[in-house]
N, C-alpha and C positions, 0 to 999 in steps of 0.2 A: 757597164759591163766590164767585169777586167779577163785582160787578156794573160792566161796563164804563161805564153812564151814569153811575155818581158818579166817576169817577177820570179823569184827563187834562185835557184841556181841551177847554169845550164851549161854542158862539158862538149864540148864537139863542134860543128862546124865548118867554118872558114878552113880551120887545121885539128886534127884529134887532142891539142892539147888547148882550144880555145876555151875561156872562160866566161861566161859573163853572168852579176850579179843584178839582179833587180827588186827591189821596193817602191812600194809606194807610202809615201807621209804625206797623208793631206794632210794642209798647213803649216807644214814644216819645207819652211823656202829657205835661200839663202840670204832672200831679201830678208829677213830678220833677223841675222847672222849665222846662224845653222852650218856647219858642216859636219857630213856624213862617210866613216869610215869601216871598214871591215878587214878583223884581223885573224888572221889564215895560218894556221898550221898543218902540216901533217902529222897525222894522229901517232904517227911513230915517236915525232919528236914533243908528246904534249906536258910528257915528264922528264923531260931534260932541262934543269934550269939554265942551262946555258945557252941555249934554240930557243929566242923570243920568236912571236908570230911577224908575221909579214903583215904590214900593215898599209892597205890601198885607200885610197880615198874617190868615192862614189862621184858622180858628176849630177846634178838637177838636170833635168829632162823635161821638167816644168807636164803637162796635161790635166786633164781633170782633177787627176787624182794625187799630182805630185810624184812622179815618176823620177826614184834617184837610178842607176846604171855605172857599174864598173865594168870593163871591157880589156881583157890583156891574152895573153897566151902563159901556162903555166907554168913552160920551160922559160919565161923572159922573165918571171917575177924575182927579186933576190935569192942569193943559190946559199942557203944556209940550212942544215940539217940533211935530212928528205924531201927538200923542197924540189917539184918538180920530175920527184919518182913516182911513177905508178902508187894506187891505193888509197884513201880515203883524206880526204882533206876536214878538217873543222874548221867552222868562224864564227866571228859573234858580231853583230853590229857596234858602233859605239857612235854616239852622236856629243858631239861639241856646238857651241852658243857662243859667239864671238871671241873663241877662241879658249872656252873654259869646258872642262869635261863635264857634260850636265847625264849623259845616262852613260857607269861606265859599258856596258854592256848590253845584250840584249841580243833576243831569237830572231832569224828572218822566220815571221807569220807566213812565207810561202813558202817554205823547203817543203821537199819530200821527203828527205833524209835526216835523223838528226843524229849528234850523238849524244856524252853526257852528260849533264845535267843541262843548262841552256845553251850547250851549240848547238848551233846546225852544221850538215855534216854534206858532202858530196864525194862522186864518186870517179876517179878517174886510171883509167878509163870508165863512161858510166854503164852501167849493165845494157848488154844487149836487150834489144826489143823482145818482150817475152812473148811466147809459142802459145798463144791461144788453143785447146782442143775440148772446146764445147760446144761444136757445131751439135743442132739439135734438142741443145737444153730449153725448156720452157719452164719458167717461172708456176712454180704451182697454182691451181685457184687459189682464189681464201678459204673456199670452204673443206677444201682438202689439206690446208696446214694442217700439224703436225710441229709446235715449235717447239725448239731446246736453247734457254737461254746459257752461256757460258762465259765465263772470265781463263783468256787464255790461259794465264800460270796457272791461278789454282787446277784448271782442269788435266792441261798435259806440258804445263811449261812452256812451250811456243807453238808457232806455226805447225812445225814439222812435227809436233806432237798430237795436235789435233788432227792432221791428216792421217796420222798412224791408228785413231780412233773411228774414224767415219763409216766403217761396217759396221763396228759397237754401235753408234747413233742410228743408224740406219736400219739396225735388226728393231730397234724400239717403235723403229715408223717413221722416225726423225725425219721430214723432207724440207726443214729450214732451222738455220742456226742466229740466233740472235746473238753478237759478239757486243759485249761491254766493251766499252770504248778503247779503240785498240789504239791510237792518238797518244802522240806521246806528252809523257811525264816528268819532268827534271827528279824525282824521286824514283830512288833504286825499285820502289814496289808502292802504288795507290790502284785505287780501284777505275781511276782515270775519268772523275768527272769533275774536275778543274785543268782544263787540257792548256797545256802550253802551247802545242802547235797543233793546225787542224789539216794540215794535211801531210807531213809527215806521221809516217807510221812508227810505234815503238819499236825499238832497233832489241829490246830483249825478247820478243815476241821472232824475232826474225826480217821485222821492218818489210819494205813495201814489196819489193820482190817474192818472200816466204807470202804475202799475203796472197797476191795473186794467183801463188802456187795454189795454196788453200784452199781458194775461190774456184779455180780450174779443176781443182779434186771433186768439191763437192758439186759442181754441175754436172761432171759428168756421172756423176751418182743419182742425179735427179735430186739433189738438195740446192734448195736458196741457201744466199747471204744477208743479212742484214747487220748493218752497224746502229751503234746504239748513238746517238749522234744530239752532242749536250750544248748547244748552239745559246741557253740564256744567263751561262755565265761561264766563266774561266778563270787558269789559276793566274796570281797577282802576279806570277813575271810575264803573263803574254804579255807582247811587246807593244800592242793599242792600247793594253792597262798601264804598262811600266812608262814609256816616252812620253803616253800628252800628260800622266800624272807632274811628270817632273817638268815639263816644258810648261804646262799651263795655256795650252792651245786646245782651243775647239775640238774635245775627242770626236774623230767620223765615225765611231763605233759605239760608243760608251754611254751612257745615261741613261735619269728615271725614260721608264716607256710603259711597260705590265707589272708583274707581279713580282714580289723581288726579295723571295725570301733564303735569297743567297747572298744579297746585299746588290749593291746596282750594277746591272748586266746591263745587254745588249739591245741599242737603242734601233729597231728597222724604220725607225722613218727617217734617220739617216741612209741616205744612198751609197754610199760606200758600204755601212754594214749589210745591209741586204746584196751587195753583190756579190761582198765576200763569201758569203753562205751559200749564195745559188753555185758560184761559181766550186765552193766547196764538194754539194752535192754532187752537179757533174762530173767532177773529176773521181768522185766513188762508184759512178753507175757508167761513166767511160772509160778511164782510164782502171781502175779493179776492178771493175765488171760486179760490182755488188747489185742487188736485188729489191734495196729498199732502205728504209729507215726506220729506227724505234726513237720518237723523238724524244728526249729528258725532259720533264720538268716544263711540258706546254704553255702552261701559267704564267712563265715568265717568258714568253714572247707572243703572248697572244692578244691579239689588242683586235677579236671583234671576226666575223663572218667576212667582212671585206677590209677589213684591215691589212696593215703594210709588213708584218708579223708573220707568224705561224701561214695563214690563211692564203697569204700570196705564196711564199716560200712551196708548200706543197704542192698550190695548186702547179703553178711554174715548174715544179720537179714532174709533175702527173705529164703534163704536155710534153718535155723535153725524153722521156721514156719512151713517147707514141710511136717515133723513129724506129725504136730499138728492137730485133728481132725478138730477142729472147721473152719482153713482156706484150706480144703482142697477141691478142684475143680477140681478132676480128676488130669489134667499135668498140673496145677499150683496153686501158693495157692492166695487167698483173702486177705493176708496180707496188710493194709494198711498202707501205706505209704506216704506222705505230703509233700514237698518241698516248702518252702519256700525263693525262689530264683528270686526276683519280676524281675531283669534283664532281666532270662534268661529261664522266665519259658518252653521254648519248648525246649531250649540245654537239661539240665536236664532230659526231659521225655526222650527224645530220648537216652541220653547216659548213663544215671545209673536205677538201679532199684527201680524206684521212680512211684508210681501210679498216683500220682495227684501232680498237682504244683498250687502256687498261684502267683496272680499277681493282680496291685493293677486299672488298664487302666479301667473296666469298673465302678468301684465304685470313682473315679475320678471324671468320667466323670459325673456319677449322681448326685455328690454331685455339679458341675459346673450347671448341667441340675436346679437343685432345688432352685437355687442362681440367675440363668440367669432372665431378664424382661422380656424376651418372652419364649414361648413351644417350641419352637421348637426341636426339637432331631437328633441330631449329626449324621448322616449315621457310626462312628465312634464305635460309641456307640452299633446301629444294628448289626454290624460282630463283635463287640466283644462278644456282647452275646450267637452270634449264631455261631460264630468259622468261620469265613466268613474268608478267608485268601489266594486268589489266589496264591501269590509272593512264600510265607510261610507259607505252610497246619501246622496244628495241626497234631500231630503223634497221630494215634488212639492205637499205642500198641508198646508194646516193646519185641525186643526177642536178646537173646542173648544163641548159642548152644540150647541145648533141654529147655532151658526157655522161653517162650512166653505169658504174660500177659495183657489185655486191659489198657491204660494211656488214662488221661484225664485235665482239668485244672478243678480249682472248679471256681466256678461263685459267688461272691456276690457284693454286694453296700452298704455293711457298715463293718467294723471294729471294734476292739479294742482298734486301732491306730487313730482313726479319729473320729471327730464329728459328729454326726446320721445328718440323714438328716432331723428329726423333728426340731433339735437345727437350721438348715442353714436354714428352711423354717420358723422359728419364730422369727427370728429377727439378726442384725449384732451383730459380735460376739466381747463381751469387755474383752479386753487381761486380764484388773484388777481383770475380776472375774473368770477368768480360767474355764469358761464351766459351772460352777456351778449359774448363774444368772437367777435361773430356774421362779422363781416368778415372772418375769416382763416376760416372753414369752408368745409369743401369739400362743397358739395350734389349732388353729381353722382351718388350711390349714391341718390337718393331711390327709384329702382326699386326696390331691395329692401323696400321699406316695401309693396308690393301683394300677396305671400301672405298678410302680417300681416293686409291689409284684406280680404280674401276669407274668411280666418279666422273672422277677427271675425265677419263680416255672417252667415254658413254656420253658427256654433256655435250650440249646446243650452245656452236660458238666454236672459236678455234683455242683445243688444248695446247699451256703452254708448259714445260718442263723448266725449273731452274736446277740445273748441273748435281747429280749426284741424288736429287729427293728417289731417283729410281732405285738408289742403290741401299735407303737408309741412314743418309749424309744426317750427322748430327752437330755440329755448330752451331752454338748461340750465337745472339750479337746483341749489343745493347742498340737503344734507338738514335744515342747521339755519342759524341765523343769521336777523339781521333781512332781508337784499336777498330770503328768499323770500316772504315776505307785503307786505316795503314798497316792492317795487321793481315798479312796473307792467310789462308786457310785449306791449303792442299785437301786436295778430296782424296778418301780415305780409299784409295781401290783394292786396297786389301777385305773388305767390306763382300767385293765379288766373288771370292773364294770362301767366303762363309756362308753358312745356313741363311742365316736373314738377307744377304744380300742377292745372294743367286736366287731367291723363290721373291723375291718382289720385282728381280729382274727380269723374272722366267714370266710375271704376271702382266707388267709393262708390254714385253714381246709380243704375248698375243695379242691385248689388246692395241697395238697397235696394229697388228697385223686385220683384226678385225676391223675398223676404221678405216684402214687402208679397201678392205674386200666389200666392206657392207656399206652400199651408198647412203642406208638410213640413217647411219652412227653420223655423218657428214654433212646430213639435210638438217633443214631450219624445224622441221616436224617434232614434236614432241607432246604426247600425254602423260601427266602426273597421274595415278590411280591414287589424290587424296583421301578417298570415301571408303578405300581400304588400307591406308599408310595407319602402322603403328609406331607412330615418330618419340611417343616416349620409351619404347622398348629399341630403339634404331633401327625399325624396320620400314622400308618405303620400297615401291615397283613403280615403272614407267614406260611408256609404251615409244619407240624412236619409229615415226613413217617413212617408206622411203619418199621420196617426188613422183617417183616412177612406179606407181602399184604393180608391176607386175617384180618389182623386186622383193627381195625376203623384208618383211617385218621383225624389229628386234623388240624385246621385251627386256629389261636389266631390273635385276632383284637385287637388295642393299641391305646385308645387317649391320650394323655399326655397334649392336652391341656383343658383349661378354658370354653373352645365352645363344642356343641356336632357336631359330625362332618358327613359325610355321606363316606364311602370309597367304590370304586368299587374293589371288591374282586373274585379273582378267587377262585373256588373250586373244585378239580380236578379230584373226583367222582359224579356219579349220586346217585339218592337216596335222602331218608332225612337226613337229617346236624341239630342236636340239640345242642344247645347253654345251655352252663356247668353252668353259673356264675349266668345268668337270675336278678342281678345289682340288690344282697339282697330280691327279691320278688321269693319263691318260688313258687308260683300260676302261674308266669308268663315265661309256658316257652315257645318259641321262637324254633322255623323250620323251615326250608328251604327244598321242594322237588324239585331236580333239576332233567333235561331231561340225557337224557344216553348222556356219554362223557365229566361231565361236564360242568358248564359255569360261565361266571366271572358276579357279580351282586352286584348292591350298596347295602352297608348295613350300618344300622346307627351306631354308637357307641359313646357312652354317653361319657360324658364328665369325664377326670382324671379315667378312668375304662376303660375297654374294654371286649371281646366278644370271648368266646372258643366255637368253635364250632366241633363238634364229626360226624364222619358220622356213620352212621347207619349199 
């Protein structure tokens, strides 16, 4: 177990100007010659050639894990520059071998603050205790997500830009945000899945304080957080890569273990790596107050149902939540939890303590659907949205001993890994301009993108949004090369004041709003009406039950073609059947009073849109 108050950097104390530094280097003793030093600036003086940094030197403290420790006050340290005024200090580590510089450099793995490129950064005075005001917040069900993945810049620049959005999320239904890796980057702008440090927060985003902020915002909105959290590889200056590479010592973190097609990550049957991560998590769901995890790239730390990997990691995170008010649901908790194990996504539910998995089979498919000469719609495509799976049920929950919680898979049709389907339906994609040949597209099919959104918000499974599909976002991206992690892509919100984008956002709204009101759109409940789908014309209906029969039954009609088409449709109560969507005219709504029992009846549905209808 490591203990977070000896490691990083920590300002106060004994006296308001105390310092103290802590690392741990397993196997990096003095008995082998080793000495370990840290050099300090004030960020005032970091461009002045003439203010070198102040350079301390760490003391071994010897423990399990090789505890180094510097210890001063920062009004005593040499008085050269700003040293010792108020405001931000930087340092970097440096380790010497018998008296020879062997790493010049390098990040403390345990700050919370960092600044440019590899320092680390602290803060003095350091921020006051921040003002908690989410008494009352409860972590959503699963089965009531609503998720919206996002990459802070592209979406609003930082922190404080996404706070300025969360009504905008929130009119869509939004009641959890999946943040791509907010951990910083020694690069001015990456998509932050080679993290330098794991628990400092990116200082362009706003860093840890703006995040808290964020986190406080959206609880009291009734939105979760989730961090996207890339734990089986990292970038080559982290500092467990960068020191035992060059020392040639026993890495405690480092080597083959799983899967490792990022090259060799992070080994958990070493015990120091596995602490470092538990102890990582804690500090997101205690100290940020975050809500869960979307975990990167499973495959490479998973080594098995009872393995020392993935399997334990969760389950360890699932128990140390049980304390916590905000995910607590009687005998179990709301912790969220993400797998990203596109393989195997129902091994996973089933074997570890994993709430939701992704997989990449029905957003494939759409983007083949969006590309294709004709409408047609895959029957393929039908069960995967709606969890259709005779061979191979979807596991609706997981228990293990007195544990038992609801699992699901998340549902989307676009990425951050892949090209919107505005960019596949505007034109063929030229390798030379890597997605960004935004000017010669032709936007004018963005209609076709609204059976996909009805789809979506209608399916069995928790719908997930990636940033801007509601508005029409059109960026390619290719599948490999650097332009797709280094090349930013600001979302287009001028998009919202246009035709296409205000009527697909006008479309998202309700249907989220219906989701949010209709417990059937939320239940596991689903019939396809195969025996009357006309999947090569793009026509299909499907019946959503609630749990609770005395709630309304939905019914969702689909044309995904070019024609408007006519479908005979069962509906499997009497009464009146009111149609949700009403195709942008709220004047015009649409009823059906059917005789006792039921009966199946053509009904029209317009063309690239389709028809929710509610019984009464």
């Amino acid at each position: 177990m490591i203990d977070l108050q000896q490691v990083g950097a920590h300002v106060g104390g004994a006296h308001p100007d105390s310092l103290v530094l802590g690392i741990h280097l397993p196997n990096i003793t003095p008995g082998k010659g080793y000495q370990l030093f840290a050099d300090l600036i004030h960020m005032r003086d970091q461009f002045d050639p003439d203010i070198p940094a102040v350079a301390v030197e760490l003391v071994y403290q010897g423990g399990a894990y090789d505890l180094w420790r510097f210890e001063a006050r920062i009004g005593q340290l040499p008085a050269q520059g700003h040293m010792g005024d108020k405001g931000r200090y930087l340092y970097r580590y440096r380790l010497l071998r018998h008296g020879q510089e062997l790493v010049r450099y390098f990040a403390d793995p345990f700050a919370t603050v960092s600044g440019p490129g590899t320092n680390s950064a602290f803060d003095f005075p350091p921020a006051p205790a921040f003002a908690w005001q989410e008494d009352g917040f409860e972590v959503p069900d699963l089965d009531d997500l609503v998720m919206y993945e996002l990459m802070v810049d592209d979406f609003a620049h930082d922190f404080d830009g996404v706070i300025e959005r969360l009504d905008y999320l929130a009119s869509l239904g939004v009641n959890c945000i999946e943040l791509m890796p907010v951990t910083n980057v020694p690069e001015p702008y990456r998509w932050g899945y080679m993290p330098l440090s794991y628990f400092a927060i990116e200082e362009r985003y706003g860093g840890q304080e703006q995040l808290k902020a964020l986190v406080n915002s959206c609880h009291s909105r009734g939105i979760a957080v989730i961090h996207d959290a890339v734990y089986a590889h990292m970038h080559e200056e982290f500092s467990y890569r960068k020191v035992y590479w060059a020392a040639g010592e026993d890495n405690p973190m480092i080597g083959p273990f799983a899967e490792d097609m990022f090259g060799v990550g992070t080994d958990f049957t070493r015990p120091f790596c596995y602490d470092y991560f538990a102890a990582v998590n804690a500090h997101f769901i205690d100290t940020l107050h975050l809500d869960g995890f979307r975990y990167d790239y499973v495959p490479g730390f998973y080594d098995g149902p009872v393995g020392q990997g993935y399997a334990r990691l969760v389950h360890d995170t699932y128990q140390h939540s049980r304390a916590i008010p905000r995910f607590d649901a009687g005998e179990r908790s709301r912790l969220i939890q993400v797998a990203e194990y596109l393989d195997k996504p129902k091994t996973v539910l089933r074997e570890t303590y994993t709430s939701a998995s992704k997989r990449w089979w029905p957003m494939l498919q759409a983007q083949s659907m969006v590309g294709a000469a004709n409408r047609a719609v895959p029957e393929a495509f039908v069960h995967d949205m709606l969890l259709i799976d005779f061979t191979d049920p979807w596991p609706q929950s997981y228990s293990n001993g007195d544990d038992s919680f609801p699992v699901a898979p998340l549902q989307f049709i676009e990425s951050h890994d892949k090209s919107r389907l505005m960019y596949l339906l505007s034109g063929g994609h030229d390798a030379y301009q890597g997605g960004f040949d935004l000017f010669s597209r032709d936007r004018s099919q963005w209609y076709r993108l609204q059976p996909f959104a009805i789809f979506l918000m209608t399916s069995v499974g928790v719908p997930l949004l990636w940033q801007g599909q509601e508005l029409g976002e059109i960026y390619g991206k290719h599948d490999d090369g650097g332009s797709r992690v280094l090349a930013a892509r600001p979302l287009h919100w001028n998009y919202f004041y246009e035709t296409s984008g205000r009527t697909l956002v006008r479309l998202y709204r309700r249907l989220g709003q219906l989701r949010k009101n209709l417990q059937a759109l939320r239940s596991r409940n689903a019939y396809y009406h195969f025996e009357h789908a006309r999947l090569e014309h793009g026509l299909l209906a499907f019946t959503r039950f609630p749990d609770d029969e005395t709630q309304p039954a939905v019914v969702v009609l689909l044309n995904f073609g070019d024609l408007p088409g006519e479908l005979l449709t069962p509906f499997p109560r009497s009464g009146a059947w009111v149609e949700q969507l009403n195709h942008g005219d709220v004047s015009a709504v649409e009823s059906l009073d059917l005789p006792a029992g039921g009966t199946t009846v053509p009904v029209y549905v317009p063309a690239n849109y389709g028809k929710v209808f509610v019984s009464a």
